[in-house]
Each structure stands twice: as C-alpha cells, then as structure tokens.
C-alpha positions in Angstrom: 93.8 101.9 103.0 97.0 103.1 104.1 97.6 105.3 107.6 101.1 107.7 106.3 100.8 108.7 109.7 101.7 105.3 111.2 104.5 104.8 109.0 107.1 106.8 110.4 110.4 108.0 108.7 113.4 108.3 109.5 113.4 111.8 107.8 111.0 114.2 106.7 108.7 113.4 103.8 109.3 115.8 101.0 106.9 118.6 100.5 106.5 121.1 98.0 105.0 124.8 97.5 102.7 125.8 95.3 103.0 129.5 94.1 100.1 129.6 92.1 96.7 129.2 93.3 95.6 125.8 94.1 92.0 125.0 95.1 91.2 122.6 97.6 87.7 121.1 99.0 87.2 120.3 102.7 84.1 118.1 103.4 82.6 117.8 107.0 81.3 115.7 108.6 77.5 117.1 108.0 78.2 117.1 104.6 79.2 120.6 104.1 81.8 121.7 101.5 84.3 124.4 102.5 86.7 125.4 99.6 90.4 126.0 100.6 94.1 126.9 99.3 96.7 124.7 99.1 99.9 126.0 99.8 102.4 123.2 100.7 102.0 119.4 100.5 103.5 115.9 101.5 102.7 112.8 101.6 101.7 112.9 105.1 99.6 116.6 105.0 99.9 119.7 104.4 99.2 123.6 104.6 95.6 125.2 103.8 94.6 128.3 104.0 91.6 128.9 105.0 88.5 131.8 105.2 87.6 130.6 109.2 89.8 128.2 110.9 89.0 124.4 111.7 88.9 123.4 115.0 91.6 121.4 115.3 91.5 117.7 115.5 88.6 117.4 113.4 88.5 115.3 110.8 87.8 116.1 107.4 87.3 114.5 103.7 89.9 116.5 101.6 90.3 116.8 97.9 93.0 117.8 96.4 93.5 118.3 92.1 97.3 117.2 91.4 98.5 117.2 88.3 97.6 114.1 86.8 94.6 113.6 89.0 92.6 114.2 91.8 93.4 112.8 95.3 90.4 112.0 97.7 91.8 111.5 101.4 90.4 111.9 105.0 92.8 114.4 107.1 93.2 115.8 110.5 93.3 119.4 111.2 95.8 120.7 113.5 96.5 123.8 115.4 95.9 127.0 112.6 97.4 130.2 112.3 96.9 133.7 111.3 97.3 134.5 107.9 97.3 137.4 105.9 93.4 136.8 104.4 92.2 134.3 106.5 93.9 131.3 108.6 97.0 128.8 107.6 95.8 125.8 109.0 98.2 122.6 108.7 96.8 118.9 108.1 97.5 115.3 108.4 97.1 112.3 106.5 94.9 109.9 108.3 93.3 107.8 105.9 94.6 107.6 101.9 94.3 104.4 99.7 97.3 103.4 98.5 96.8 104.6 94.7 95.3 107.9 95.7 99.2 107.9 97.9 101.2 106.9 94.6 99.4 109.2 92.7 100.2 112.2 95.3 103.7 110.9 95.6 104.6 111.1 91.9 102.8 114.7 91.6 105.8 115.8 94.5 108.4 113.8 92.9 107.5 115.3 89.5 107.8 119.2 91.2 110.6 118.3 92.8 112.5 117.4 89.7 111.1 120.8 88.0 112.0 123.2 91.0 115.9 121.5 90.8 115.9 122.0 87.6 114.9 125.5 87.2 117.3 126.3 89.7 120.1 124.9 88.7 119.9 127.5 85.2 119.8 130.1 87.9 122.5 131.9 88.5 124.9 131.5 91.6 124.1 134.2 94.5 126.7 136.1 94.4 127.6 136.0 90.2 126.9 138.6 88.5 125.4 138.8 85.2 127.4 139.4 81.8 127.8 143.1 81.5 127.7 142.5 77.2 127.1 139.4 75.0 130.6 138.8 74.7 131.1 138.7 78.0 128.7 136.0 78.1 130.7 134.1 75.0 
C-alpha cells in the first residue's frame, strides 16, 4: 500500500472540482456509514462536504465513484469549515493501494484534459462576441 502523504512533491498535486453532484461514503471506525459530497480531489485528499463535521484527525474508510471506477482508501480528516448546508471538511490520503492511486490519478488527468479543453473554445475575457454572422466569417 502506498502512503501519498509521505511522498512529498516538489509542487502541488493537481486537483480538480467537481460541479455536479458527487456522492461520497465515509466509514467509521464502528462501522457506521456517513454519506458525503465531493467537491475537490487530488491524489493526496480532498474536500467533503459534510451534514455534521468530523472531528478532525480521525481516520476514516472513504469511497469515492470516479469515472472508470470506484476508489476504496483510508483518509484523515482535518480541520472543517462552515459551509453553506452543512460543513466543508478537507481530507488526506493515508493509506491507498497503488491501483486504487492510478486509477484516481488517471480520473484527474482525464478532467484535466476536458476542463483545458473546454476552455480553450471559450472566448478570451475581454473579446467580445460577433455582433452578426459575418462578423464572425
């Protein structure tokens, strides 16, 4: 099993933002399943929101559906936040095997691509858009 957290960068891992909603399952330690949003992840953690905050440091089983899968992982909570319908509470990789990691790691890499894409057929700020089709010609 592989410890993200222990591998350190010399930058920040990429992360990405999910706009839709993503569901997310946090297990405790008693066995209890608490379901959660995912709003941003990495390869080393991410953003949930949640309806009562974690206490932070404790360490969960997480589940997160990706795209071509499902990543199983055990994560650290850290210090939440206040959020608009519940808590933002940020996590940590602490324990991922290594193909749950590619498979997270190609999900990012694969949004990445999409969001650069899209925006680069957006226009410019500051362009304006064709007043008439032959303006756009």
């Amino acid at each position: 099993m592989t410890n993200p957290s222990r591998t350190r960068l010399s930058t920040r891992a990429p992360r990405v933002n999910f706009w839709g909603s993503v569901s997310a399952t946090l297990q405790l330690e008693n066995g209890r399943l608490l379901p959660a949003k995912l709003h941003r992840v990495s390869v080393t953690g991410g953003l949930l929101e949640l309806a009562n905050y974690m206490e932070e440091r404790i360490s969960v089983g997480l589940t997160l559906p990706v795209g071509s899968g499902v990543v199983h992982a055990r994560a650290q909570m850290l210090f939440p936040m206040r959020g608009v319908n519940g808590y933002l509470q940020p996590f940590r990789f602490t324990d991922i095997r290594a193909e749950q990691l590619h498979i997270l790691d190609r999900e990012i890499t694969t949004l990445l691509s999409q969001t650069i894409a899209s925006a680069t057929n957006r226009p410019v700020l500051g362009s304006r858009p064709p007043q008439s089709l032959l303006e756009s010609l």
